[in-house]
Each structure stands twice: as C-alpha cells, then as structure tokens.
C-alpha positions in Angstrom: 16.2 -16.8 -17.1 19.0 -16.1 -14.7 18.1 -12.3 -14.0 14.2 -13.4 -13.3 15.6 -16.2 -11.1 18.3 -14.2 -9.1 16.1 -11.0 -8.8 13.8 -11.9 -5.9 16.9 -12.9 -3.9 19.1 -9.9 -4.1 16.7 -8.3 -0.8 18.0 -11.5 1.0 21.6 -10.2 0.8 21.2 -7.2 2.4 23.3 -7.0 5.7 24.9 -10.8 5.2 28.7 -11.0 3.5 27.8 -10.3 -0.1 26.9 -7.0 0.7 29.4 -4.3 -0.3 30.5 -2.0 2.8 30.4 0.7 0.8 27.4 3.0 0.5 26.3 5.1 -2.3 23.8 8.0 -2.2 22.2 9.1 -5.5 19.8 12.1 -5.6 17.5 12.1 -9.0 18.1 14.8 -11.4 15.2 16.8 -12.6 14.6 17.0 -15.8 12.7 15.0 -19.0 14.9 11.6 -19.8 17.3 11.5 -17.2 19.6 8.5 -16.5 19.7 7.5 -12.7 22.9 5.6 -12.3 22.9 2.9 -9.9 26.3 1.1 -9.3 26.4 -2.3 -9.6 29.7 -4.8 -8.3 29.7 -8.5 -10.2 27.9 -10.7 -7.9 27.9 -8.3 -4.7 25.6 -6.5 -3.4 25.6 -2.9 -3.7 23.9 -0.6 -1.5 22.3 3.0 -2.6 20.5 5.7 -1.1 17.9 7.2 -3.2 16.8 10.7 -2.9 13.8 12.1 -4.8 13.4 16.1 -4.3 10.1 17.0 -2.6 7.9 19.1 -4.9 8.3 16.7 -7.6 7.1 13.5 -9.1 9.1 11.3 -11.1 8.3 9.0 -13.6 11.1 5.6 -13.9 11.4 3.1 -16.5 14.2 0.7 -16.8 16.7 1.3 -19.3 15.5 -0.5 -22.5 19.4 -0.8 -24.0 20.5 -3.2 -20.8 21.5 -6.4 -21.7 20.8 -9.5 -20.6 22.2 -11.1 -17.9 23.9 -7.7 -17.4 22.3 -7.1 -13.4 19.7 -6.8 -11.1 18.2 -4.5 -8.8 15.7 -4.8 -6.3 13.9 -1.2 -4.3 12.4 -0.6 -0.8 11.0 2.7 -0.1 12.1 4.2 3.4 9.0 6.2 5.5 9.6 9.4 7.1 11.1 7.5 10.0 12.9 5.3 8.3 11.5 2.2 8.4 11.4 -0.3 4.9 8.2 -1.2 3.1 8.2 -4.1 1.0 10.7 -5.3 -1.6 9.8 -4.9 -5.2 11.9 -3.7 -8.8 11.8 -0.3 -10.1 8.8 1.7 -9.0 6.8 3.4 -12.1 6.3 6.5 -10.2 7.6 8.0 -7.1 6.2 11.3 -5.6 8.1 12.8 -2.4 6.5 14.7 0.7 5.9 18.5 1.2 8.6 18.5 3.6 10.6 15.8 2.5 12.5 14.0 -0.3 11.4 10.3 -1.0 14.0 7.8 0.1 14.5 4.7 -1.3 17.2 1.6 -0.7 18.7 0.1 -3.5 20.5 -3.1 -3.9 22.1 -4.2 -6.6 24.3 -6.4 -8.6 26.0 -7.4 -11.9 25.8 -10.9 -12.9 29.3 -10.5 -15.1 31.0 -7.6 -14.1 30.8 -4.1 -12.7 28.8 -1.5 -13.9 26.2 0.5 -14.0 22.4 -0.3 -14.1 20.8 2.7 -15.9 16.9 3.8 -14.8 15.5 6.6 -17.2 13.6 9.2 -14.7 11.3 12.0 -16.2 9.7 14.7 -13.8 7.1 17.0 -13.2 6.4 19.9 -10.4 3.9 18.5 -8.4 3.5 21.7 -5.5 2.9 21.0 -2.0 1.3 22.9 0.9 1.5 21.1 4.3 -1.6 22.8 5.3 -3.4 20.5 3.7 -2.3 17.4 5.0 -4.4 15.5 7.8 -7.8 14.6 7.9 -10.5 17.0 7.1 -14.7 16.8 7.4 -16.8 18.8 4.8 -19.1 21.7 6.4 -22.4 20.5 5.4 -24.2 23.9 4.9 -21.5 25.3 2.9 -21.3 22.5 0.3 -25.5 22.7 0.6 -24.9 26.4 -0.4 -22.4 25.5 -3.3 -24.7 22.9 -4.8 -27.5 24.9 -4.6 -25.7 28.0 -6.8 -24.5 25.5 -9.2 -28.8 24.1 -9.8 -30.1 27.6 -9.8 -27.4 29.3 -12.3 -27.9 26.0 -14.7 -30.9 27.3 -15.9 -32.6 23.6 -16.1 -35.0 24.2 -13.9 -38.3 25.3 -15.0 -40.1 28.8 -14.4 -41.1 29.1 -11.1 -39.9 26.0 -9.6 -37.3 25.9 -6.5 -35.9 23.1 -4.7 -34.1 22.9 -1.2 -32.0 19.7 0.3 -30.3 18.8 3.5 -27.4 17.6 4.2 -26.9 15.0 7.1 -24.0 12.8 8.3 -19.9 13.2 7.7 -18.2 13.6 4.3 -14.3 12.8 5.2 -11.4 13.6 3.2 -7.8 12.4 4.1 -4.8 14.0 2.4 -1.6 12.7 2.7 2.1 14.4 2.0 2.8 12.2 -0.8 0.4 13.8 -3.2 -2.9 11.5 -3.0 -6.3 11.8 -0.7 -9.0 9.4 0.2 -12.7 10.1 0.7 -15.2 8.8 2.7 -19.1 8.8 3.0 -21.0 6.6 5.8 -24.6 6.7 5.4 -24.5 10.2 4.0 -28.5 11.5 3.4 -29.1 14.0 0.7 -33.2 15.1 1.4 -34.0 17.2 -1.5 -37.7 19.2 -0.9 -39.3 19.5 -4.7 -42.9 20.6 -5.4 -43.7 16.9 -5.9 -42.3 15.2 -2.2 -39.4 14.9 -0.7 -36.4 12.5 -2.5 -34.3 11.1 0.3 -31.0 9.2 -1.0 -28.5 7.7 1.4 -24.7 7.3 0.2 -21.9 5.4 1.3 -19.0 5.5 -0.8 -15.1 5.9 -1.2 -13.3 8.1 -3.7 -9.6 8.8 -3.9 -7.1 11.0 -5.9 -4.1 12.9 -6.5 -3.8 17.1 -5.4 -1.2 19.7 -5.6 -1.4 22.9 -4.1 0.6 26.1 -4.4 0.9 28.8 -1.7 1.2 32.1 -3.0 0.7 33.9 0.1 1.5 32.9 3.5 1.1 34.4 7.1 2.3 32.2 9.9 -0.3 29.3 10.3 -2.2 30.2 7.3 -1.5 30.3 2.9 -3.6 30.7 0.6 -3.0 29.9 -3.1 -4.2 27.9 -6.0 -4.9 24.3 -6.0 -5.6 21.2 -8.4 -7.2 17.9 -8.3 -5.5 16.2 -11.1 -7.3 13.0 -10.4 -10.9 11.7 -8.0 -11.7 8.5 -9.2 -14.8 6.9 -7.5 -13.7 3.6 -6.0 -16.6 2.2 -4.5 -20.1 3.6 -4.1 -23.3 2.5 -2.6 -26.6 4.6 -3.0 -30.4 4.1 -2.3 -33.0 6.7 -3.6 -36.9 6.6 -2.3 -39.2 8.2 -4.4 -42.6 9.5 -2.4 -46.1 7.7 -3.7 -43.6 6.5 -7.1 -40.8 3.8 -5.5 -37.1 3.1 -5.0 -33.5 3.0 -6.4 -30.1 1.1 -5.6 -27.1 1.7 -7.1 -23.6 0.1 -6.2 -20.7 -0.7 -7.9 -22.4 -3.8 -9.2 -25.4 -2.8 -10.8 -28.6 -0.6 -10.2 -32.1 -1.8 -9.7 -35.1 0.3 -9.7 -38.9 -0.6 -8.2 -41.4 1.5 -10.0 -45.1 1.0 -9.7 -44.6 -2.0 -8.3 -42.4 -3.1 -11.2 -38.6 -3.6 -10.4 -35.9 -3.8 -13.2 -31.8 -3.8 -13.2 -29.1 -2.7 -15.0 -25.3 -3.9 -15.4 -22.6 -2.0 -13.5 -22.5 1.6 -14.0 -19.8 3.9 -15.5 -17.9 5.9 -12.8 -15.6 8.3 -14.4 -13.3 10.1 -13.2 -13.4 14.0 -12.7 -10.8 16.8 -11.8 -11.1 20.1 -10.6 -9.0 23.6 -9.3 -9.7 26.9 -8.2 -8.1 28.7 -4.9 -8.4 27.9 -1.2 -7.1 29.6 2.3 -5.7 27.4 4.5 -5.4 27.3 8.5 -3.5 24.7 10.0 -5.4 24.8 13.1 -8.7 25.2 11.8 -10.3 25.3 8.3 -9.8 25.0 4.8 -11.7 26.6 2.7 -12.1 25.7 -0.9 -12.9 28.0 -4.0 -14.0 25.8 -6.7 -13.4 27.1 -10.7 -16.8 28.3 -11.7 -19.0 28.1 -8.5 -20.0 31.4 -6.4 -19.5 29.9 -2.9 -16.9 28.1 -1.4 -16.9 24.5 0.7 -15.5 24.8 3.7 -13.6 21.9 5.5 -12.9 21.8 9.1 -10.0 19.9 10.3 -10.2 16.7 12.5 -7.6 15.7 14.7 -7.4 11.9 14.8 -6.5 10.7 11.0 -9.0 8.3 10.0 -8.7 4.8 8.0 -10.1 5.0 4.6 -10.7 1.0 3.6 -10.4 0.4 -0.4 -13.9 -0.9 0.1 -17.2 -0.5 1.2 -17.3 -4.0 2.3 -17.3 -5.2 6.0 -14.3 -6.7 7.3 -14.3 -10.3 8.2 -14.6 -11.1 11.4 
C-alpha cells in the first residue's frame, strides 16, 4: 500500500525542498477524546511542534475514520536539550517532565490534498515532584526495620519464636522526570538468624516502574506529600538460598532448582507479578528521601547519590 510504502520516507524530507517553510506548533488539549490536529499539505512536508503539558500523560491513537491513501505522519521526540530520538509513527503514550512539557517533531503529508491528519489524545494527571528525580541508594537498616514490623505484626510466626536478618550490599533506585524508575540489586545478601541456622540468600536483580508524587507542602529544598507506584514490574532476577545442614536454592528468570538431602529437582520459569504501592514521603533535594509506605509502622529511607547510574534491562554480562 502507498501509505505503508511512503511512511518510512517522510523523516528523509525533513530539511530538503519538499519541506514546507512554514512551521506549526500544536499544544495537546487536556481532556478524554481529544482530536490533535496536525496539518498536512498534498505531497509536502509539513513541519509541527508538539507540546505535551507537564503533569500529564497522554494516551494517542490514530484517528480510526482516516481514509486511505489520505496521509502520513511520521514523530521524533525532542530531549530537554533538544536533540531528536529516533523516527517512528504515533507514539501510544507520551508522558512529559516535572518541569517540562514533552516535545515532539512532526512531519507530515497528504497523499491527495491538504488536510488534516486527526490523532485522538486522552489524558490523565500524572503529578510530579522534582525531588525525586536522580539516583537514590536504600538505607539498609531502615528497610531491615520495615521488614521486620511487617513479619512480627503478621501474626505467622509461632509463639515464642523471633527472627533477625541483615542487610548487606547496595539496593539502587533511579527515577527519572518522565514518570518511570529503574532498580537495581548487585549481589544483595539477606542473612536471616532463625532458631534453626542462619538462611543466607544473595540477589541480583532489576525491577522498573512508573511513580507520581504530589507535594502538598513545600519549604525551600524540601516537600513532602503523597506518592504512588502505579506500576514495579520485576524484570530480571537472579537469587541463590543456602539452607544450614538441609541444602540450596536458585531461582532466575529461567527456572528454579533446589538440592535437598542430596536430591536436586527444577521447576519451569516462575511467575513475577507485578505490585504497586503509596503512602507519604518528605523529600530533600540535597539529602534523603524518606518513604512512608501504606500500612507499615516505619519508613525506608533513601539517601541520594550524586553520579546517576546505568540500569541495564538485564542481568546479563555485556559482550565483550
């Protein structure tokens, strides 16, 4: 089809003679089942600015009543310094910066005469502090604490009996302006002290999600407010468990495998599902941030790191 067949191309117009001097600059409209209006000249290329207010994220479909044959677009997303990212058609979901409205550069055309190419935007508050953007390591003893509270005010554990951990290595958490966060464990040990031995596991694992936060107070460098985690999704996990005087257990995003007695056994890949949480948190932008999860006594606190770190999408080593 002409329209498939023409749409990769229309990027390679930009800034060559089929590109229409003129510039347009559209700012979406928020709302449920809005129409974002791009203009679009028969067979030139017609440049917009797209503006996406920050606090927002937006939700675009193309219009399902264009015709065919009737034009093409093709979107690059503009960074806060505006440099381009990659080509591509309409993006299913944009989400702007705390600071910030999301920027993207449109070009497009009609294929048999002027008009307009409708996209059909919905959106949704998505609240922002900047506080919380940069790169942040978990305070071991205060997530120790906050564990702990959550086993002894279960009520699972039987009369009598206590246990204790430790927490050793980095937890990392990287939260970016555009609404989403990456975690990172390397080598992570969890020693847990129980009347029958000690149980030492060692995780290494990546998680990632989507946050909002709300500042309802604020007092130069530091807000406090209320905060959700729409979204943590385990992405890839590695864990091994030894068992004093009984054995051993692996589990990865593969599979798990187990050595008991001397006997080993494996299972397929496990189920990780995704979780969610809120509750309040005070934040300083020079120094911690300190988390008050719904339903736990204790908070975790996070202390801030000042070079951002790389969160891979997998646990596996580079090659080379």
């Amino acid at each position: 089809m002409f329209v498939d067949f023409a749409g990769p191309f229309i990027p390679l117009l930009n800034g060559q003679r089929f590109i229409s001097n003129r510039w347009d600059t559209v700012t979406a409209t928020i709302g449920q089942d809005e129409t974002l209006a791009l203009s679009s000249l028969q067979l030139v290329g017609q440049r917009t600015l797209v503006r996406f207010p920050e606090q927002y994220s937006f939700d675009l479909t193309d219009d399902p009543n264009r015709e065919f044959l009737q034009g093409r677009d093709s979107w690059v997303q503009l960074d806060e310094r505006g440099n381009r990212n990659a080509w591509a058609g309409v993006p299913g979901r944009v989400r702007a910066s705390c600071g910030s409205p999301a920027e993207y550069l449109v070009v497009s055309t009609g294929t048999t005469e002027d008009h307009n190419l409708n996209v059909r935007t919905e959106s949704t508050e998505a609240p922002c502090d900047p506080c919380w953007i940069g790169t942040w390591r978990v305070d071991n003893d205060s997530f120790r604490s906050v564990v702990l509270g959550a086993i002894e005010s279960s009520g699972e554990l039987p009369a009598g009996v206590s246990i204790d951990f430790l927490l050793e290595g980095d937890y990392f958490f990287q939260v970016d302006g555009g609404g989403t966060w990456a975690a990172r464990r390397n080598g992570y040990t969890i020693t847990v002290t129980t009347p029958a031995g000690d149980l030492v596991t060692t995780v290494s694992s990546i998680d990632a999600g989507t946050w909002t936060a709300t500042p309802t107070t604020e007092d130069g460098s530091r807000s406090e407010g209320t905060f959700g985690i729409p979204t943590n999704e385990v992405v890839d996990v590695r864990s091994s468990t030894d068992v004093p005087g009984v054995g051993s257990a692996a589990i990865d995003s593969g599979g798990a495998t187990a050595t008991l007695f001397g006997q080993t056994g494996s299972v397929g890949a496990p189920g990780f599902e995704s979780s969610e949480g809120a509750g309040r948190y005070s934040c300083d932008d020079d120094g911690d941030l300190e988390v008050f999860l719904d339903g736990f006594a204790s908070q975790i606190v996070f202390q801030r790191v000042a070079e951002p770190l790389t969160a891979p999408s997998s646990l596996e080593p580079e090659d080379g």
